[in-house]
Phi, psi and omega in degrees: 000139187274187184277335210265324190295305185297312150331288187290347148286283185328325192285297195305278186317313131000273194282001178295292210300335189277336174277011166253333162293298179313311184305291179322327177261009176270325196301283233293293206283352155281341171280339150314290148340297181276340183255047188039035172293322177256150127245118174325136188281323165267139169260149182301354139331282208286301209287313173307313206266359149272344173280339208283346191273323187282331176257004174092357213066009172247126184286159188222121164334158159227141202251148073357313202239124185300144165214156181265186165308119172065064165051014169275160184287141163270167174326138195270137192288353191253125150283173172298173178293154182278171171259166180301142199267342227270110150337123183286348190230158193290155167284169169224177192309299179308281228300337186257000000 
């Protein structure tokens, strides 16, 4: 087995394990959590009533196309295109 082969088994066996680590510490650490070992500091209660507090409780549109007050468009952000450099006659060889 070559050195390039051998890496890549290592590299393989490496994330199998980190990944059977992470899923063990997602069980463990929800099982803590439902048999009240742990509490959470925020309950979905307290997150609801901050997020509901931080947006005022009014949903706000969402524009796609930037607008000003009472929907009119603003100046468009771009200048035009410049015009085209392109030749009325074919270039030749000379020409370059």
């Amino acid at each position: 087995m070559n050195f390039l082969e051998r890496v890549m088994r290592v590299m393989t066996h490496l994330n199998i394990g980190a990944a059977l680590g992470l899923a063990a510490w997602v069980a463990w650490s929800g099982w803590q959590v439902v048999t009240g070992q742990i509490n959470p500091s925020i309950r979905v209660a307290q997150a609801v009533t901050l997020a509901s507090l931080t947006h005022g409780g009014q949903a706000v549109p969402m524009q796609l196309v930037p607008v000003g007050a009472g929907g009119a468009q603003l100046a468009p952000c771009h200048e035009p295109q410049p015009a085209s450099r392109e030749s009325a006659m074919p270039l030749s060889g000379e020409d370059l």
